[in-house]
C-alpha positions as CSV (number, residue, x, y, z in Angstrom):
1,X,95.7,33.9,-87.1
2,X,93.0,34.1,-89.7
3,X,92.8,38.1,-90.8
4,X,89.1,38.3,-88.8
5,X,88.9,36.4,-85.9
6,X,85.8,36.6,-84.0
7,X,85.9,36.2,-80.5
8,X,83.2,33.7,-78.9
9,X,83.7,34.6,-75.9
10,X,85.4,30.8,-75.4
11,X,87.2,30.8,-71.9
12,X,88.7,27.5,-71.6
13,X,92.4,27.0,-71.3
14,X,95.0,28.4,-73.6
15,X,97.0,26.0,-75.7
16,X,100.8,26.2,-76.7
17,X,101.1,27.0,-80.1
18,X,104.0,26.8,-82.1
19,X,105.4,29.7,-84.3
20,X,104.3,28.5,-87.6
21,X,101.1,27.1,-86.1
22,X,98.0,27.9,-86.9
23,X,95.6,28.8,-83.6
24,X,92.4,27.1,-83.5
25,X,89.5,28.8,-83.8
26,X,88.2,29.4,-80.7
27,X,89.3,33.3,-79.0
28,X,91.7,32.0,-76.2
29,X,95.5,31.7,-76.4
30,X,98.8,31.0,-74.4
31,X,100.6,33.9,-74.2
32,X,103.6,35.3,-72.9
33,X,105.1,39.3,-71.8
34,X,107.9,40.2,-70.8
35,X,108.5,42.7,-68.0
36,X,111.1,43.7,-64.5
37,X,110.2,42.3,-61.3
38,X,108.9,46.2,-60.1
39,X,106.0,46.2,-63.4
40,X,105.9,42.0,-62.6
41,X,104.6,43.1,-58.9
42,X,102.3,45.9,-60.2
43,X,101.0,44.2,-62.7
44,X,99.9,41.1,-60.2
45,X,98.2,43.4,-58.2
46,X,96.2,45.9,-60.3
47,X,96.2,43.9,-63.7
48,X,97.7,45.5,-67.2
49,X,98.1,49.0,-68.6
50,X,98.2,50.1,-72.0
51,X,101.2,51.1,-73.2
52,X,101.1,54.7,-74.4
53,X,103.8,54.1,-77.4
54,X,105.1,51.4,-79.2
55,X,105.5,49.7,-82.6
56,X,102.0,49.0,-83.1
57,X,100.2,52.2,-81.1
58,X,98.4,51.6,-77.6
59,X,98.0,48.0,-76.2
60,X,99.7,45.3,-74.2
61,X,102.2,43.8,-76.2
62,X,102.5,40.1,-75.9
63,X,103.5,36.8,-78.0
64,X,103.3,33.2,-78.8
65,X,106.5,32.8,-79.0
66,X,108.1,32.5,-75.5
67,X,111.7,34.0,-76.6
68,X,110.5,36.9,-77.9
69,X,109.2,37.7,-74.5
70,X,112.4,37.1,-72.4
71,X,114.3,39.7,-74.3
72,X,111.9,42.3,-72.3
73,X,112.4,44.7,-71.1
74,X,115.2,45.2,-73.5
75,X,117.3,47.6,-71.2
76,X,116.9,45.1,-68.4
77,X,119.5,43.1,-67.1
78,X,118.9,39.8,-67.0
79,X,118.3,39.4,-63.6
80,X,115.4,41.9,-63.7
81,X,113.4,40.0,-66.6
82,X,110.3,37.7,-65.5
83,X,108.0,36.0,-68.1
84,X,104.2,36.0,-67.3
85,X,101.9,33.3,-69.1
86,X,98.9,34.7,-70.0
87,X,95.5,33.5,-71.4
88,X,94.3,36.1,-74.1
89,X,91.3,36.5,-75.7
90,X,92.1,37.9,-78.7
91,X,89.0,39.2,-80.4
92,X,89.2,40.2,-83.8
93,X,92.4,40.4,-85.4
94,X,94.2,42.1,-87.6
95,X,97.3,40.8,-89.3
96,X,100.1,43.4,-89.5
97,X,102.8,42.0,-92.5
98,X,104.9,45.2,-94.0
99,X,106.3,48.2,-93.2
100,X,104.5,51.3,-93.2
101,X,101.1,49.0,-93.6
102,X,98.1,51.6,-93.5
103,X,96.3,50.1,-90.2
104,X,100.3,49.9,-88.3
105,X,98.7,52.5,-85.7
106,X,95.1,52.6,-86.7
107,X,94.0,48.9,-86.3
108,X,91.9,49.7,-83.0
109,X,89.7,52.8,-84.4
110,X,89.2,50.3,-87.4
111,X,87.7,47.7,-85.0
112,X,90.2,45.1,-84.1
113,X,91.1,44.0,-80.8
114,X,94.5,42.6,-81.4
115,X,97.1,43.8,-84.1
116,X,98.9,40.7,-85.3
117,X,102.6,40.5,-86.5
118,X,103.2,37.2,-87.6
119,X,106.7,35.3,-87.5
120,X,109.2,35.7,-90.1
121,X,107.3,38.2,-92.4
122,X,110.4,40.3,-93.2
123,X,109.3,43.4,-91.4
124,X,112.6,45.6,-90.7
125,X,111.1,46.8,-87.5
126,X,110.9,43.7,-86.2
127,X,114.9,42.1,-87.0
128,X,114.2,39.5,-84.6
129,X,111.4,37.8,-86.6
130,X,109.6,36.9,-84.1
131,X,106.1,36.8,-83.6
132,X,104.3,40.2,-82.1
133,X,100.8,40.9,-80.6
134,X,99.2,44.2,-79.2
135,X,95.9,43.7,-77.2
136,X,94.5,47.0,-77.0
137,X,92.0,46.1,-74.0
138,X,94.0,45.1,-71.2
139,X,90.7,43.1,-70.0
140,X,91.3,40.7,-72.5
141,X,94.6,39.9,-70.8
142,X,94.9,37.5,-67.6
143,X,98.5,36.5,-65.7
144,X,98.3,32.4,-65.2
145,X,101.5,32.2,-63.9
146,X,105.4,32.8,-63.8
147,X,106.7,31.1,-66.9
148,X,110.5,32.1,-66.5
149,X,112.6,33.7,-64.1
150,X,116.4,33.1,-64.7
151,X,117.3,34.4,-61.7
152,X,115.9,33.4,-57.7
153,X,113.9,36.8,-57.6
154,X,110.6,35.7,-58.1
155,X,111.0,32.7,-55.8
156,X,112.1,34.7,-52.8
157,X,109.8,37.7,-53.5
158,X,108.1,38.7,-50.3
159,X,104.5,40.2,-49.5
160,X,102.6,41.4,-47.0
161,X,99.8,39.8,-46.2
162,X,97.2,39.2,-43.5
163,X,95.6,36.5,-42.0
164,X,92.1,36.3,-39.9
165,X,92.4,33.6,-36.7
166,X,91.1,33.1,-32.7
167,X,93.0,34.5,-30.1
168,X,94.4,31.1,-29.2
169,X,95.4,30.0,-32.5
170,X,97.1,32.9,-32.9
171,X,98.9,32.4,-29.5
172,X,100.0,28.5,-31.1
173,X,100.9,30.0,-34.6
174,X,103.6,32.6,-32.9
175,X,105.0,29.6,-30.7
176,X,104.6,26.3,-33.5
177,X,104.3,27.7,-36.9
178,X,101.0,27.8,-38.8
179,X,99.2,24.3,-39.0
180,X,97.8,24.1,-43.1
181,X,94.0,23.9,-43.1
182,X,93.0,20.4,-44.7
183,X,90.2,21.7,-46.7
184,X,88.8,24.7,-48.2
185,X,87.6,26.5,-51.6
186,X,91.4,25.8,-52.6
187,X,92.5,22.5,-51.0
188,X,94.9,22.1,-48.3
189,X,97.2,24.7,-47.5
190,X,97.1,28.5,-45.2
191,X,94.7,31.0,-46.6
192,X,95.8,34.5,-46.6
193,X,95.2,38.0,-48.5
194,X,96.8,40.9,-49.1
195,X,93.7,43.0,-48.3
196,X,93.5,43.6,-44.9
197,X,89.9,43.9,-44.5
198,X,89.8,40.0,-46.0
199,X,91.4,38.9,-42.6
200,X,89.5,41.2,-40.1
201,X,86.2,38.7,-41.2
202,X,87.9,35.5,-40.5
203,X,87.0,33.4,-38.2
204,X,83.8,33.8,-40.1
205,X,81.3,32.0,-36.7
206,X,83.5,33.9,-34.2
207,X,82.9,36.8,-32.0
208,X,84.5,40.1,-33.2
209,X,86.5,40.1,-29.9
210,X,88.4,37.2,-30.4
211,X,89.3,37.7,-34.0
212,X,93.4,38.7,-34.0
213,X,95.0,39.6,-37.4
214,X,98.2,38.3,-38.1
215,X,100.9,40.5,-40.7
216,X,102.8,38.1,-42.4
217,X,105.8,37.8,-44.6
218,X,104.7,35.3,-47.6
219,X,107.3,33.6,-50.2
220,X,104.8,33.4,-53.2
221,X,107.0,31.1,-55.1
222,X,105.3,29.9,-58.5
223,X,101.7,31.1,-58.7
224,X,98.8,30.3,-60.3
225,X,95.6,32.5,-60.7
226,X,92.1,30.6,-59.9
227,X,89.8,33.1,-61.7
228,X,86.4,30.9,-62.2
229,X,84.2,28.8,-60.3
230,X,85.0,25.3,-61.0
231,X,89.0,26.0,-62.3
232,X,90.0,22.8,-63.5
233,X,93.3,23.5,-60.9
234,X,91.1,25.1,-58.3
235,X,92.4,21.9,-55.9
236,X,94.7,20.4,-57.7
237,X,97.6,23.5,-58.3
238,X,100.1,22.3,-56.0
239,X,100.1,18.8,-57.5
240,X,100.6,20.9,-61.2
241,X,103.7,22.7,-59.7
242,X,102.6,25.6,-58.2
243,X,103.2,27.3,-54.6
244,X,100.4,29.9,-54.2
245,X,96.9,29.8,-55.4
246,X,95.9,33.2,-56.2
247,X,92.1,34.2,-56.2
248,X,92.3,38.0,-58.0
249,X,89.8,40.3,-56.1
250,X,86.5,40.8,-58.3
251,X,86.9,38.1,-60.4
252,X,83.4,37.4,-60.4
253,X,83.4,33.7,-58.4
254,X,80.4,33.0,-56.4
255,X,82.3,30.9,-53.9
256,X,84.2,34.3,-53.3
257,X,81.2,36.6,-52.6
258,X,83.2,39.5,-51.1
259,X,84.9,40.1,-54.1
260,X,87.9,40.5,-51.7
261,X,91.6,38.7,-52.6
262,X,92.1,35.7,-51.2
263,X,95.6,33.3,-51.3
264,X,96.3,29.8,-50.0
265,X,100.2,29.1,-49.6
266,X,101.2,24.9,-49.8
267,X,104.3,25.0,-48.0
268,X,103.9,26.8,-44.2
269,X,107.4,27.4,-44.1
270,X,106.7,30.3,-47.0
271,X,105.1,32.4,-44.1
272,X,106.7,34.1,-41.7
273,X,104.5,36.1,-39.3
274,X,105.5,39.7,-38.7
275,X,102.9,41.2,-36.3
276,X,100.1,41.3,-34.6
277,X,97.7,43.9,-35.8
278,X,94.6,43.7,-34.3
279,X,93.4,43.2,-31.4
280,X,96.9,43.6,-29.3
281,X,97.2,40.0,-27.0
282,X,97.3,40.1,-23.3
């Protein structure tokens, strides 16, 4: 990064950038962090926290450099590391090259949105010379997707979620399996959400007393996070890799005017249905 780097408020894509790479200059980058599947869960469903301490004060600490992120958490075994991809806008930036460098802590109260440490700057904090960014708003930070997972934990995480159907589809889902919708805001697949009250509306034209929710077991496998009207994977995420389509509650899409989460799963055989739990079938 330049020292000053104005953010433009640019939101398309983040590109791959190699260590000694210079970004372009546009406010968007690929991104990775490093967490334990417990923080990986929370930080799917209620986004980032600051952390309180840390080599460069308060932020979310994240880098280009996709090694540097799998050695988190550093206490972790190896089987409890995941690697998020993130698209971050960074803002204004300030480059962090020496020890004991008079904005190390300060570089938020002096205006910058991102504290930069760049690769291979001889720093002895940082033995691993690895690139190092803190992000100080955790707005300015989005999960994309699962970039590593050395171990089957991700893949065979399970969730609760809910889906909204008739009486008599529910009836054929318990005895056949769910049947994946051809069409919708996401493509083909079974839409589901995590929040209940998502499900209790669906199906949208029926009457009240034939809606039944359904509490399922989901298999989220590799997911990606459709955030914007007109995502250039919005119906095209499976054929990209991915499992789950994840629509993040209040992400401000029009097509998605109850703000409420929303998830559509490729592969029926992800969802297992657990219960029925509203209205109770006769």
């Amino acid at each position: 990064f330049r020292e000053n780097v104005v953010d433009d408020g640019a939101s398309f894509q983040g590109v791959l950038l190699g260590a000694s790479q210079k970004p372009q200059r546009r406010g968007v980058y690929k991104m990775f962090h490093g967490t334990s599947v417990a923080c990986a869960r929370l930080i799917i469903a209620n986004g980032f926290k600051q952390s309180s301490t840390g080599l460069l004060g308060k932020g979310v600490y994240v880098s280009r450099d996709q090694k540097k992120a799998q050695a988190y958490p550093r206490n972790a075994p190896s089987s409890d590391r995941v690697v998020f991809e993130l698209s971050v806008r960074v803002g204004r930036v300030k480059r962090i090259d020496k020890d004991n460098h008079p904005l190390l802590l300060t570089w938020s109260s002096n205006g910058y949105d991102t504290a930069w440490i760049p690769p291979n700057c001889g720093m002895q904090c940082v033995p691993s010379g690895l690139e190092e960014d803190c992000v100080f708003d955790p707005k300015r930070v989005k999960v994309v997707g699962i970039a590593h997972a050395p171990n089957p934990t991700i893949e065979k995480e399970v969730y609760t979620m809910y889906h909204g159907t008739t009486v008599g589809f529910a009836r054929s889902i318990i005895t056949s399996g769910f049947v994946p919708s051809t069409k919708g805001m996401l493509g083909p697949g079974v839409y589901v959400s995590r929040d209940k009250k998502k499900a209790e509306r669906y199906p949208l034209q029926e009457n009240p007393s034939n809606r039944v929710v359904l509490e399922l077991e989901v298999r989220v496998g590799r997911v990606k996070r459709i955030d914007k009207d007109d995502h250039p994977m919005q119906y095209t995420w499976h054929s990209n890799g991915y499992d789950t389509a994840w629509v993040p509650p209040n992400c401000g899409m029009k097509a998605v005017k109850s703000g409420l989460e929303e998830d559509c799963i490729f592969d029926t055989k992800r969802i297992k249905v657990v219960a029925i739990v509203i209205p109770v079938l006769k």
